[in-house]
C-alpha positions as CSV (number, residue, x, y, z in Angstrom):
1,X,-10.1,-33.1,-47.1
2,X,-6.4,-34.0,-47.2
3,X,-5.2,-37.2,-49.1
4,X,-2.1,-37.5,-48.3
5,X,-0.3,-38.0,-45.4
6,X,0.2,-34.6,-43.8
7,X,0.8,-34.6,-39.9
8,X,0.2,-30.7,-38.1
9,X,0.2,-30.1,-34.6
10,X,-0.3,-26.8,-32.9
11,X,2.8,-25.5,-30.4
12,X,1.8,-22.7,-28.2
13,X,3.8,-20.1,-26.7
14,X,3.6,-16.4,-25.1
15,X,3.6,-13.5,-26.5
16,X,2.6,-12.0,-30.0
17,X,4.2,-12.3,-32.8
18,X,5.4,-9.8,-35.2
19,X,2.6,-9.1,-38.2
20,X,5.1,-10.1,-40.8
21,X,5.8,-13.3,-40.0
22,X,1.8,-13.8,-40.0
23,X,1.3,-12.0,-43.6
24,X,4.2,-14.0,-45.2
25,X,2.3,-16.5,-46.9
26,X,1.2,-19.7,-46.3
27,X,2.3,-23.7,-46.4
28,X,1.1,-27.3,-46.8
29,X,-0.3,-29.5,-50.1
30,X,-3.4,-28.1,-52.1
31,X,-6.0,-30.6,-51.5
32,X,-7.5,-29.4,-54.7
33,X,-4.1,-31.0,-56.6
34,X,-7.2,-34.4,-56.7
35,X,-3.6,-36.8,-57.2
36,X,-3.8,-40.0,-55.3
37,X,-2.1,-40.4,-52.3
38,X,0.8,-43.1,-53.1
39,X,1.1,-42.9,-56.7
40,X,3.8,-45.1,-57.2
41,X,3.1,-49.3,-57.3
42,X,3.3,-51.1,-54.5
43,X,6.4,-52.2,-53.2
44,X,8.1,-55.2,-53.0
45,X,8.9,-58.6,-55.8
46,X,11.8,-57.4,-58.4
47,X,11.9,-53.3,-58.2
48,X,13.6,-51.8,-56.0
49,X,11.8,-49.8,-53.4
50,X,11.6,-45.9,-54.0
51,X,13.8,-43.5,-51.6
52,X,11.3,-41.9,-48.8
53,X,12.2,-38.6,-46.8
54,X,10.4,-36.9,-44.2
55,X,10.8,-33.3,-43.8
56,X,8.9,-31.0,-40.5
57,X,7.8,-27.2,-41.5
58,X,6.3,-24.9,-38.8
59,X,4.4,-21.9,-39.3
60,X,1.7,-19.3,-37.7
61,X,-1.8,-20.2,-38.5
62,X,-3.9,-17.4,-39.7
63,X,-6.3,-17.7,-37.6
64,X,-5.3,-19.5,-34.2
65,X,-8.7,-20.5,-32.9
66,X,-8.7,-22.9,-35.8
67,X,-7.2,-25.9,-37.0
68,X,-3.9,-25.9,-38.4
69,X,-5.0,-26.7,-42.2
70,X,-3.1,-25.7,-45.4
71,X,-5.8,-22.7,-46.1
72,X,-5.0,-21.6,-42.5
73,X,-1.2,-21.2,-43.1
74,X,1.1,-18.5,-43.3
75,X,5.2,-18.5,-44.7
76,X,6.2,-22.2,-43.4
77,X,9.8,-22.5,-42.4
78,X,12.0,-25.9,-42.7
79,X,12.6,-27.0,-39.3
80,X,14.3,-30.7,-39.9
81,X,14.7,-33.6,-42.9
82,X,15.2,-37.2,-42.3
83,X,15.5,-40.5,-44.5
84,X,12.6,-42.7,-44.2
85,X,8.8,-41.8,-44.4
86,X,8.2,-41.8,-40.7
87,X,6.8,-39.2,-38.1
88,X,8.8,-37.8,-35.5
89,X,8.6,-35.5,-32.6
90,X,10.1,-32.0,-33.1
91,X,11.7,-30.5,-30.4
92,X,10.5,-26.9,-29.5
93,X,14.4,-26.1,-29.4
94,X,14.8,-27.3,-32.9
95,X,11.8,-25.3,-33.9
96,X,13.3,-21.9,-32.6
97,X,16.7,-22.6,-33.7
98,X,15.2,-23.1,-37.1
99,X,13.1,-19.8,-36.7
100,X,15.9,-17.6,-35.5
101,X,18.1,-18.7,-38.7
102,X,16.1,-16.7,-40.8
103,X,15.4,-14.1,-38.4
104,X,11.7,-15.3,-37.1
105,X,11.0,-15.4,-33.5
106,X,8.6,-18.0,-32.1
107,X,5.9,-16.0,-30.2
108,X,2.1,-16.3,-29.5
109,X,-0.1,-18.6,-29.8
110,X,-1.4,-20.5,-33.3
111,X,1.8,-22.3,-34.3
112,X,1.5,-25.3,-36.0
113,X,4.0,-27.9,-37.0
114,X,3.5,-30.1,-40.4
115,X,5.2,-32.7,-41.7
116,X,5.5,-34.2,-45.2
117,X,6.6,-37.8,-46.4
118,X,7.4,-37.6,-49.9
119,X,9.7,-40.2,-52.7
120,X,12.6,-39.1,-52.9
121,X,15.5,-38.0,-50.8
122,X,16.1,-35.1,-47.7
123,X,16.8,-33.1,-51.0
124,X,13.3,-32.7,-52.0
125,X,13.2,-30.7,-49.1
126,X,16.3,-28.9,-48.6
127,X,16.6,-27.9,-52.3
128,X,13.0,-27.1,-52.7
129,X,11.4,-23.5,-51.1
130,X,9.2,-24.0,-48.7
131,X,5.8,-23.9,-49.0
132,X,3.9,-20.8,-48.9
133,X,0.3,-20.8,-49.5
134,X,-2.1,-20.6,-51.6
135,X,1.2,-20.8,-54.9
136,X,3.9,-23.0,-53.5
137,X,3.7,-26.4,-52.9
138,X,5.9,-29.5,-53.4
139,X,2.6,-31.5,-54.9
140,X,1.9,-35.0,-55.0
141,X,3.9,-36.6,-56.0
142,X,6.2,-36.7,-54.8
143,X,4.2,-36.4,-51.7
144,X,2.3,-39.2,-50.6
């Protein structure tokens, strides 16, 4: 079970998609990592509060007849970054436009979009590569 606070939703589309976006690897936080899930003190009184970003990965889920989970990932692929630790909707136009960047097209079915607040700012994300299961993960923290 996650601890943090991970958001994935499927997106489903048409046709099948090329084997080596599906063998790339995988993406998401490592459950196993046992951290808590907002290490830092509350906020508020005299200490400034801590920057928050958001950032939105896609990838193809192994297996598409499951859940999208971090063990059911593949190569994920940074679709936006924003200030703030808040959810927001990804468009499926973003979502392409970030695919066909690095020469991935969407295609098939078991997509799956996740998205990570973390401490710190839209760099944490931009700077950082992107998660790939089971080695490469941002960790907590500075996700929460």
């Amino acid at each position: 079970m996650l601890t943090g606070t991970v958001m994935m939703i499927g997106l489903a589309t048409g046709a099948s998609a090329a084997a080596s976006s599906v063998d790339a690897g995988g993406g998401g936080q490592d459950e196993a990592q046992r951290i808590p899930a907002r290490p830092f003190p509350p906020r508020g009184g005299t200490h400034a509060a801590p920057a928050t970003a958001t950032g939105a990965y896609v990838y193809r889920k192994r297996d598409a007849s499951r859940p999208a989970s971090w063990n059911n990932s593949t190569q994920q692929y940074l679709v936006a970054t924003w200030s703030g630790a808040e959810y927001r909707p990804v468009a499926l136009d973003q979502v392409r436009t970030a695919l066909a960047a690095v020469g991935v097209e969407l295609c098939g079915a078991g997509w799956a979009v996740q998205e990570d607040q973390a401490y710190g700012t839209e760099s944490l994300f931009t700077d950082t590569p992107a998660p790939s299961y089971p080695k490469m993960t941002i960790g907590w923290p500075p996700i929460f």
